[in-house]
N, CA, C and O of each residue as an XYZ file, in Angstrom:
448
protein
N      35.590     -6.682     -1.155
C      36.999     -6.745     -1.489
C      37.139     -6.831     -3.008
O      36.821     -7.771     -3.735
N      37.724     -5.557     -3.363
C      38.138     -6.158     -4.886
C      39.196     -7.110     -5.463
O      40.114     -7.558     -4.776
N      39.048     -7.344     -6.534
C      39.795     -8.664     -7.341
C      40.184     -8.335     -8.223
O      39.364     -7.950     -9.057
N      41.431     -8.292     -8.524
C      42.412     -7.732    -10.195
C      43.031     -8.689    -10.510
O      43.818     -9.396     -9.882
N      42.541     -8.723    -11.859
C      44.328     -9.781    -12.499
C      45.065     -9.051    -13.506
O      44.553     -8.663    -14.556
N      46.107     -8.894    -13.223
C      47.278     -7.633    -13.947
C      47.190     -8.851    -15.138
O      47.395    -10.048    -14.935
N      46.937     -8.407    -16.047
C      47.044     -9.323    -17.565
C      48.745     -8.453    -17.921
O      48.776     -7.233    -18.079
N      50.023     -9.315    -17.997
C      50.888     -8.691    -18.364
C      51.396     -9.157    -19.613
O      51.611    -10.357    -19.790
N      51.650     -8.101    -20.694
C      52.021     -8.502    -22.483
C      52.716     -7.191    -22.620
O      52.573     -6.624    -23.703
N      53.406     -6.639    -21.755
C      54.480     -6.038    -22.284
C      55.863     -6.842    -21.739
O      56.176     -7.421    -20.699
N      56.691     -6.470    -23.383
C      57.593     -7.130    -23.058
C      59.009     -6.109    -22.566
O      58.946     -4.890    -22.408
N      60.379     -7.048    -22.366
C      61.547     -5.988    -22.253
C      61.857     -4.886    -22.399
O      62.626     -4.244    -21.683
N      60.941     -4.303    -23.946
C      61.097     -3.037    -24.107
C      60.540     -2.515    -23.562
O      61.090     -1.414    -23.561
N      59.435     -2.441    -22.802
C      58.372     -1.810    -22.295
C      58.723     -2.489    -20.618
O      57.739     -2.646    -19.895
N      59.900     -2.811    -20.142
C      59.614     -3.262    -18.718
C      59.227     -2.260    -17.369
O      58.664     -2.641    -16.343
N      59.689     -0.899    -17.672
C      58.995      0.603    -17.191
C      57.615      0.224    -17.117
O      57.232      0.060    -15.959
N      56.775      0.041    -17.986
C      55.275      0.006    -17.870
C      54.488     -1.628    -17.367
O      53.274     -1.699    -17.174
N      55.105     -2.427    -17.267
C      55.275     -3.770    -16.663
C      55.295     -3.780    -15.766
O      54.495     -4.484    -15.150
N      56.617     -2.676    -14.853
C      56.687     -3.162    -13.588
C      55.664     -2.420    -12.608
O      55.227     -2.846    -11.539
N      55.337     -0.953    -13.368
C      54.586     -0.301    -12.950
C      53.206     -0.423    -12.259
O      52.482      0.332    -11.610
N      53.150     -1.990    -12.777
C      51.848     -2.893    -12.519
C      52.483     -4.260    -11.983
O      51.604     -5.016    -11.567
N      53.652     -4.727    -11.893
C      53.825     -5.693    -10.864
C      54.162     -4.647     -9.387
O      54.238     -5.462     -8.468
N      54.295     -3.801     -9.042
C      54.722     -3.443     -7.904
C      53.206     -3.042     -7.783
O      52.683     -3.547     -6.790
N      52.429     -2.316     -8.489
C      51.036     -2.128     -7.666
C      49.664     -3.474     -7.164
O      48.660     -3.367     -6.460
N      50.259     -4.654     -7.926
C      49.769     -5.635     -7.633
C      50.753     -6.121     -6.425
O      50.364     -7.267     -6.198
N      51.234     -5.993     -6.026
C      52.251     -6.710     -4.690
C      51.821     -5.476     -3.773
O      51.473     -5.934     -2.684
N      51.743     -4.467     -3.790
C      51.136     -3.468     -2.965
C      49.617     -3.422     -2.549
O      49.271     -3.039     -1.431
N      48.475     -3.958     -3.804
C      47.429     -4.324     -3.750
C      47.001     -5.022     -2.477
O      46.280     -4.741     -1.520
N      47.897     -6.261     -2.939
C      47.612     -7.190     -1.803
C      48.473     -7.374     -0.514
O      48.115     -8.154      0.368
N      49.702     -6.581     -0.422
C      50.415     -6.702      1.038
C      50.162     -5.444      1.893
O      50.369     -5.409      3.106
N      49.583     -4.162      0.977
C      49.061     -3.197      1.871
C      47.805     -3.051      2.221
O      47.404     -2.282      3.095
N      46.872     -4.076      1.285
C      45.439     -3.681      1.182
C      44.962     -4.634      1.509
O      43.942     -4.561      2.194
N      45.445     -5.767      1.193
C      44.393     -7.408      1.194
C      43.502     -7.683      0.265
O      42.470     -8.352      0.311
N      44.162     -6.923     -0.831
C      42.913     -7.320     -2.033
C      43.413     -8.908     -2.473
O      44.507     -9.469     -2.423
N      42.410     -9.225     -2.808
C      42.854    -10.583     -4.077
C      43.600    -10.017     -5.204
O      43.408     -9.022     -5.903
N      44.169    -10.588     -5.194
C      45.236    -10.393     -6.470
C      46.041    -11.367     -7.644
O      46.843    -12.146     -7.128
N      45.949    -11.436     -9.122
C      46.886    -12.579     -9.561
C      47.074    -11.744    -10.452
O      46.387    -10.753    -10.701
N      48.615    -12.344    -11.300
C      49.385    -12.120    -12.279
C      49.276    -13.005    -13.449
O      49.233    -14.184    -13.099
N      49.214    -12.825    -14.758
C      49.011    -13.596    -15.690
C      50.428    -12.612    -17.093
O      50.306    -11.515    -17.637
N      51.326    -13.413    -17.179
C      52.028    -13.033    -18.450
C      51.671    -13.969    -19.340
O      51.386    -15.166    -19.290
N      51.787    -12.807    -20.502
C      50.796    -13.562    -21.550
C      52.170    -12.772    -22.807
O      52.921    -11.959    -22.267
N      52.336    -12.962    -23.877
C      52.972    -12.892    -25.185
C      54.440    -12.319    -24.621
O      55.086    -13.064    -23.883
N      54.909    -11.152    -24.925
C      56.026    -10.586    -24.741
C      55.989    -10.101    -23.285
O      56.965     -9.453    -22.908
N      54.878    -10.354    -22.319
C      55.271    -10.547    -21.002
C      56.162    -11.642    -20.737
O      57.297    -11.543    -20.271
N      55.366    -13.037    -21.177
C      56.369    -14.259    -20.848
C      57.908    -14.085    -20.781
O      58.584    -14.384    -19.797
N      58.442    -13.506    -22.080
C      59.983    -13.003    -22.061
C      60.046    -12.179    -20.976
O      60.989    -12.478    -20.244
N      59.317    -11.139    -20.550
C      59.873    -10.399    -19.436
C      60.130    -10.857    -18.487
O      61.216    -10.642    -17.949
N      59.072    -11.758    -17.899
C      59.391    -12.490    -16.705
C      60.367    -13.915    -16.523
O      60.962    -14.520    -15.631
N      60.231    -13.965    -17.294
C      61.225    -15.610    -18.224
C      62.884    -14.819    -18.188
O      63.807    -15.611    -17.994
N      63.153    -13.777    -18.311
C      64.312    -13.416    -18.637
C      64.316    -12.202    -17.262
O      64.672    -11.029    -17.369
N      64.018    -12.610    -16.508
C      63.614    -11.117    -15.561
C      64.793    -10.769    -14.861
O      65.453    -11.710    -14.421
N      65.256     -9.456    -14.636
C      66.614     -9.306    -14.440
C      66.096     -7.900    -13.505
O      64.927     -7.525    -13.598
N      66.916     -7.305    -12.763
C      66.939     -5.992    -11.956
C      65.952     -5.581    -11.190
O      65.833     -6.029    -10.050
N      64.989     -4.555    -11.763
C      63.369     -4.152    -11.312
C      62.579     -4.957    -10.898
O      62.066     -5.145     -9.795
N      62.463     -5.700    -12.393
C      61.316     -6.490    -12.449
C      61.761     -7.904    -11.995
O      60.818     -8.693    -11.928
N      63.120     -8.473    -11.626
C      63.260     -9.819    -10.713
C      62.972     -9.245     -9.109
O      62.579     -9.871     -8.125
N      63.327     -7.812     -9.263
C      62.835     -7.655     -7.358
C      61.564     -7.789     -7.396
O      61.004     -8.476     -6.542
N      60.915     -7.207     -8.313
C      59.126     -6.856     -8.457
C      58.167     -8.425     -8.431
O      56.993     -8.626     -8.120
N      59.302     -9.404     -8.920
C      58.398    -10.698     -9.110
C      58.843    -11.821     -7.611
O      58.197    -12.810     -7.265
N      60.146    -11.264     -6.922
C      60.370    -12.023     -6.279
C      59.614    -11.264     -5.019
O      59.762    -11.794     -3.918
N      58.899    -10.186     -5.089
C      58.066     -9.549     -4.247
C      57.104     -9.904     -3.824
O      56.767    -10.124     -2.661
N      56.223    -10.045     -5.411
C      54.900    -10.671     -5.954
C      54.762    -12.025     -4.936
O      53.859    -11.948     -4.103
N      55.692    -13.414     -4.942
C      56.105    -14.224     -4.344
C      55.821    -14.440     -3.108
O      55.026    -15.239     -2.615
N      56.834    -13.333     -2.405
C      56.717    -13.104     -0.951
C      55.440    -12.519     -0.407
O      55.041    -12.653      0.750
N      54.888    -11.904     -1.305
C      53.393    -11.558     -1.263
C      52.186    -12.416     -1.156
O      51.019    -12.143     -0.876
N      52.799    -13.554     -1.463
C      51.777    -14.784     -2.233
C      50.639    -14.492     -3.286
O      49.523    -14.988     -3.129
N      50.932    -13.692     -4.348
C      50.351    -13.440     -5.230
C      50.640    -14.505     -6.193
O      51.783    -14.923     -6.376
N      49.404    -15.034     -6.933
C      49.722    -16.399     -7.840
C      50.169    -15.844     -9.280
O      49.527    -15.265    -10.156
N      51.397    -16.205     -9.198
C      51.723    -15.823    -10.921
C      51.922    -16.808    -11.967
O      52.836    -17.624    -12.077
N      50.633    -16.543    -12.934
C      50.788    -18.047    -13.921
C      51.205    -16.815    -15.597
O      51.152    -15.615    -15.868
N      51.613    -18.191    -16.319
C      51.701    -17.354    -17.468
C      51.869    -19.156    -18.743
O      52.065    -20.366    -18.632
N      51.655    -18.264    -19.638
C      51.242    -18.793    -21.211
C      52.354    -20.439    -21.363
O      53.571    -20.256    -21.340
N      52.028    -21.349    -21.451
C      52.760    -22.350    -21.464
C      53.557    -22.532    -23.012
O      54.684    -22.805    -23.423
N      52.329    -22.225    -23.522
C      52.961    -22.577    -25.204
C      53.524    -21.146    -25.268
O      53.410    -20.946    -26.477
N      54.053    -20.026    -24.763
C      54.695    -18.728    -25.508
C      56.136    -19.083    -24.477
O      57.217    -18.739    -24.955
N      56.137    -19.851    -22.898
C      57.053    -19.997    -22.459
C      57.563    -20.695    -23.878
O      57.998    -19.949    -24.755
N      57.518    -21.846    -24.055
C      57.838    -22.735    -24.693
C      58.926    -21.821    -25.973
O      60.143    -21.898    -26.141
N      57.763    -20.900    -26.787
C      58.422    -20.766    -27.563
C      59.446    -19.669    -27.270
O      60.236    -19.387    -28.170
N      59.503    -19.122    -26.284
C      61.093    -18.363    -26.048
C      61.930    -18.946    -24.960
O      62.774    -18.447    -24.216
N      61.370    -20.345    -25.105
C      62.604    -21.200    -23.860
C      62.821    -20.663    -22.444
O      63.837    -20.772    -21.758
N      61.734    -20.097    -22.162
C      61.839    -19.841    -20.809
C      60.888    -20.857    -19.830
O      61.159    -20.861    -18.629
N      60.236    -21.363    -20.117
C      59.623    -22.472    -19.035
C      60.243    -23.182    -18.040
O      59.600    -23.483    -17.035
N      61.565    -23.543    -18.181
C      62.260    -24.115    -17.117
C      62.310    -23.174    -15.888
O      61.855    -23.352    -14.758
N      63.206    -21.784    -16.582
C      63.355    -20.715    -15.691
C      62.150    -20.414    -14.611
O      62.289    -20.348    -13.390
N      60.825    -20.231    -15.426
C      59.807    -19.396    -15.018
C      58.860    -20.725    -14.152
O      57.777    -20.439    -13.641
N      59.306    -21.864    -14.091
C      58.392    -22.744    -13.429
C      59.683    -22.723    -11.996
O      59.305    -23.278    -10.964
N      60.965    -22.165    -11.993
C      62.282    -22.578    -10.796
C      61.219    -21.195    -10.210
O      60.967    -21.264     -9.007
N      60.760    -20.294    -10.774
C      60.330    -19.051    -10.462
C      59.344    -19.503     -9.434
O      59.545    -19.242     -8.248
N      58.662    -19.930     -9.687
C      57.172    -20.347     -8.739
C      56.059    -19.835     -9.973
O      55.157    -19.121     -9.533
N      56.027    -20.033    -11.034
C      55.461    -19.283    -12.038
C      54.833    -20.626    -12.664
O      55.341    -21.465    -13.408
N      53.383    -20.519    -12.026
C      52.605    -21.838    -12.863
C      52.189    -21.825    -14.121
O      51.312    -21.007    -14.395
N      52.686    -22.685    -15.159
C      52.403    -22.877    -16.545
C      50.351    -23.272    -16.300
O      49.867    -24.225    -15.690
N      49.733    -22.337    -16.904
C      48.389    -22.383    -17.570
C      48.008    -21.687    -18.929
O      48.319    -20.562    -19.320
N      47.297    -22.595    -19.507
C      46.168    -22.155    -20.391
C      45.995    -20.592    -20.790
O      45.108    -20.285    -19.994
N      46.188    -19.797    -21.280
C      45.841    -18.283    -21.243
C      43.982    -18.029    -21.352
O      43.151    -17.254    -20.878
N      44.015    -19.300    -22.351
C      42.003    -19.039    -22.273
C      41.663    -19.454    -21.078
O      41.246    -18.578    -20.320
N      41.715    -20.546    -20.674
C      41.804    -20.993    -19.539
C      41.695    -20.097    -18.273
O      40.668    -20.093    -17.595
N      42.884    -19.267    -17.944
C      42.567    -18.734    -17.205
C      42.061    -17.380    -17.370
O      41.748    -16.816    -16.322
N      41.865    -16.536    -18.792
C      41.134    -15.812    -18.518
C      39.760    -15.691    -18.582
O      39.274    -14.565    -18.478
N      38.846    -16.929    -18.777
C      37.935    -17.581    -18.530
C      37.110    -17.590    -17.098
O      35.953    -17.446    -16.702
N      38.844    -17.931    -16.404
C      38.597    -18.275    -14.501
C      37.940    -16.917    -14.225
O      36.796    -16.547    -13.958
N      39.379    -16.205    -14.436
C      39.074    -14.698    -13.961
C      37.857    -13.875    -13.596
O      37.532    -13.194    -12.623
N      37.129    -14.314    -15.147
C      36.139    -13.582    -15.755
C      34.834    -14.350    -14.565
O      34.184    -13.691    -13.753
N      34.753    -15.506    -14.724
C      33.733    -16.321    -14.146
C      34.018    -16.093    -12.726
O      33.065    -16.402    -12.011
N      35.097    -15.623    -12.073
C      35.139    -15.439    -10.921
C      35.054    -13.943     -9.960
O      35.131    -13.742     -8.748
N      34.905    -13.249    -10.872
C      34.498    -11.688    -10.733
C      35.272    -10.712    -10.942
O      34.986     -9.526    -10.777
N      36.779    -11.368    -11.495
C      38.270    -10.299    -11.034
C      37.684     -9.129    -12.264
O      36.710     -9.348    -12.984
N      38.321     -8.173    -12.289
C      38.823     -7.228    -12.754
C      39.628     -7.333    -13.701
O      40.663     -7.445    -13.044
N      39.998     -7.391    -14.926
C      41.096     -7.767    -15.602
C      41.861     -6.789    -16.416
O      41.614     -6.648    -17.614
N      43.362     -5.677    -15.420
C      43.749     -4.988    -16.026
C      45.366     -5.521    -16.832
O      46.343     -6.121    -16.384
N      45.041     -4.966    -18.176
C      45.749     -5.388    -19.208
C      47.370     -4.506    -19.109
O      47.036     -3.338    -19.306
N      48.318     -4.516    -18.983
C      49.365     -4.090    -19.922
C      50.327     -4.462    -20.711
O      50.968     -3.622    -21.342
């Protein structure tokens, strides 16, 4: 079984190429049964922190999927989205931290 973690750092402007990879990670694992997690990291955090249309269906998907979506505590912080993104189900971690886990745990780690 393979293992991906969508590393997401595009932000608003780029939410076309963002979601393009939250809907294939929610497909990953509700059509396939792969392991799967989400990690927003820099100008992802705003995307998902501020997530509106596409990408609030795409994350409230992710969810229903039970795909684990963590993202950057100190970048929530600094665009004031942490409240939002923790009501989300969106666990505040470490970015080294977890891409550390990832790595030590065999995933795959695709970036956008």
């Amino acid at each position: 079984m393979a293992k991906i973690a969508f590393w997401i750092t595009a932000g608003p402007e780029l939410a076309d190429k963002a979601l393009a990879n939250l809907v294939m990670a929610e497909r990953l694992k509700k059509n396939r049964g792969q392991e799967v997690e989400v990690y927003f990291f820099g100008p992802g955090v705003k995307l998902a922190g501020e997530a509106q249309g596409k990408v609030r269906e795409a994350i409230d998907a992710l969810k229903a999927a039970e795909v684990p979506l963590r993202a950057c505590p100190a970048i929530a912080d600094q665009y004031g989205v942490t409240a939002r993104m923790s009501e989300d189900g969106i666990v505040m971690e470490p970015a080294g931290q977890v891409l550390v886990r990832l790595v030590e745990e065999g995933y795959e780690v695709v970036g956008v």
